[in-house]
C-alpha positions, 0 to 999 in steps of 0.5 A: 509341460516343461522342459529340461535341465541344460535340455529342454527346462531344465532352467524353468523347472530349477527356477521355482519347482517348489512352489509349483508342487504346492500349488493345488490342481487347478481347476480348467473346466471352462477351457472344454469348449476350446479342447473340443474343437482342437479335438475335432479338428486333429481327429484322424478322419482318413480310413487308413489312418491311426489314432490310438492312447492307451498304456502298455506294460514296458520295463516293468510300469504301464507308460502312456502312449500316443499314436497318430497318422493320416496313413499307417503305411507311412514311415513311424517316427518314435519321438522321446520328448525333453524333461527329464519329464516333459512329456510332449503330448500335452502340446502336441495340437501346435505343431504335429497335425502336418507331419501326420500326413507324412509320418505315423508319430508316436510320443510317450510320456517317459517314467516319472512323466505326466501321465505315466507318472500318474498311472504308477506308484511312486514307490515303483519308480522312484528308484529305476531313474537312470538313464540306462532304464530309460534308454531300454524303455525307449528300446523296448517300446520301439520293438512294441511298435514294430510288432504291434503296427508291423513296421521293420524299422522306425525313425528315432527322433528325439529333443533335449533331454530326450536325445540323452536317451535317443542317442544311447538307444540308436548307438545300442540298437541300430537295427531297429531304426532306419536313421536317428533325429536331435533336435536340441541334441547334448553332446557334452553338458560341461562344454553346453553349460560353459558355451551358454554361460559364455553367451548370457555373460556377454549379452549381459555385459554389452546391455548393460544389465549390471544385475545379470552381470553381478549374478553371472559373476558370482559364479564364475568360472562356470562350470570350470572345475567345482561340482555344477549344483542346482544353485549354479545352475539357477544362476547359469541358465536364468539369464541366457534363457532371459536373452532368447537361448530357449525360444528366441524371439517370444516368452515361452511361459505362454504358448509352451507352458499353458498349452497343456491347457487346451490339451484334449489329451490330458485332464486336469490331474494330467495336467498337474501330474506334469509339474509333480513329475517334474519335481519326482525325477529331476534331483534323482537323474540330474547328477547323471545328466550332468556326466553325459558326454558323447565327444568320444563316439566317432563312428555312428551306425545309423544315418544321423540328422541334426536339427540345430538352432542358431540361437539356442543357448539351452543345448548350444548347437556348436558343439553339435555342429562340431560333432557332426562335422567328425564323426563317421555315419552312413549318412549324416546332415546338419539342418541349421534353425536361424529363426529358432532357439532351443524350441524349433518344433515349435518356433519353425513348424513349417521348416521342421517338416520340410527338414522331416522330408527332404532328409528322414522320410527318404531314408526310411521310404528307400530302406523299406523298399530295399528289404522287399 
């Protein structure tokens, strides 16, 4: 699973996707005896309880959707992962079984996403990646979930790249969400890439890493006013991801990008469907991704919640602080993660679900009781 680009991993997909996609699908058989007992243990044993994997029809391909929940009268979270085409269900066993006592959380694997990208042709994809399409899938499988389990509401939640498409789906139909989560959230990816650049340049410069410096400057002024190609952004992403502004204390290459490994979700061919999806979407939606700009939405329509990392340097959170601070919403909170960057599901599980009930899962309790 990966991440996205100035989102989720974007980085690490740009850094080497060539040689990924080569590489053949590797076989994981000896990792069963550990995915039978994750299995065992996430498994919904309560009788009002949900657990289901399937595909369903939606904008015009079959999309792979996860849902789970100690109690189906609890509160829906729809969750868009990062990528473009990280799906995270593959990682889903590290951190989500908590929030499963408070929320119904269902994830899906985005087109050109893991195993939505292995259960479509590509030639009926190839040329539906925008960012609008994704936006009405996201819409489209919430009204699917509405009807299919009867909630009159979700929760939206998103991160990375996933809050692209979250953000135009609540600003698009506000009726169908009781409130809207970012974790990791874009406002402006000009103002990230140039907010993050800054922060790599200058931990570059005060350690003395006189080849991050040499690279760093090359580029320079970043972004400033040329076109922001994949060859920049190797550079502009590599070393601020380098100095924690993707996880901020650890080497995420191996709790995050191994996880898929003891997935009881996917197989083998799922698992290497990610990197292949990785590589299908990401050159046809980045020239898109990189004019997204939020800085002139001053009214939002649903209560907003904004979980930010301090020391995220994928999708700079001042931006976001500064965001929140001037737009108008029925009800809008910043969370601050001081012991996470860009990866706080992750990095603060504990604080993701105290964030979770103490600010979301009231709005969504209270606005179902006002419509009865």
């Amino acid at each position: 699973m990966k991440s996205c680009v100035s989102v989720f991993v974007l980085a690490m997909t740009l850094l080497a996707p060539a040689v990924r996609a080569q590489d053949a699908c590797p076989d994981r058989s000896s990792y069963e005896p550990a995915r039978e007992i994750i299995a065992d243990l996430g498994r919904i044993a309560s009788p009002n309880g949900v657990q289901e994997a399937y595909a369903a029809r939606i904008g015009g391909i079959d999309q792979w959707i996860n849902v789970r929940g100690q109690d189906r009268d609890n509160p829906m979270v729809l969750f868009v992962h990062g990528g473009p085409a990280s799906p995270i269900t593959p990682t889903l066993w590290q951190f989500q079984r908590p929030l499963e006592e408070y929320f119904t959380l269902v994830n899906y694997d985005q087109r050109g996403s893991g195993r939505t990208f292995a259960i479509n042709p590509q030639e009926a994809v190839a040329d539906t990646l925008r960012i609008e399409r994704y936006v009405d899938d996201a819409i489209e499988i919430a009204e699917h979930l509405r009807a299919r389990y009867g909630k009159r509401k979700l929760v939206l939640m998103s991160h990375s790249w996933g809050t692209v498409v979250g953000m135009h789906a609540a600003l698009k139909r506000p009726d169908l969400f009781h409130a809207y989560v970012g974790i990791g959230q874009v406002v402006n990816v000009r103002t990230n890439e140039r907010v993050s650049f800054d922060y790599g340049l200058a931990r570059a410069r005060a350690e003395g890493n006189a080849e991050a410096v040499r690279e760093m400057e090359s580029i320079a002024p970043y972004p400033g006013d040329r076109p922001i190609t994949r060859e920049r952004i190797i550079i502009a992403r590599k070393w601020p991801q380098f100095y924690g502004g993707l996880t901020a204390y650890r080497d995420e290459s191996k709790y995050f990008y191994r996880g898929p490994r003891l997935s009881p979700d996917y197989t083998d061919a799922d698992r290497c469907a990610i990197d292949a999806g990785n590589v299908f979407s990401l050159g046809r939606l980045l020239d898109e991704f990189l004019q997204v700009d939020f800085t002139g939405v001053k009214r939002f329509p649903i209560p907003v919640v904004m979980f930010m990392g301090r020391h995220d340097y994928t999708t700079p959170s001042e931006p976001t602080e500064q965001w929140l601070r001037q737009v108008d919403a029925p009800y809008k909170r910043g969370v601050w993660f001081e012991h996470s960057a860009h990866m706080m599901p992750w990095e603060e599980p504990g604080k993701t679900l105290a964030s979770l009930l103490e600010t979301v899962r009231p709005l969504a309790v209270e606005g179902d009781a006002a419509a009865h």
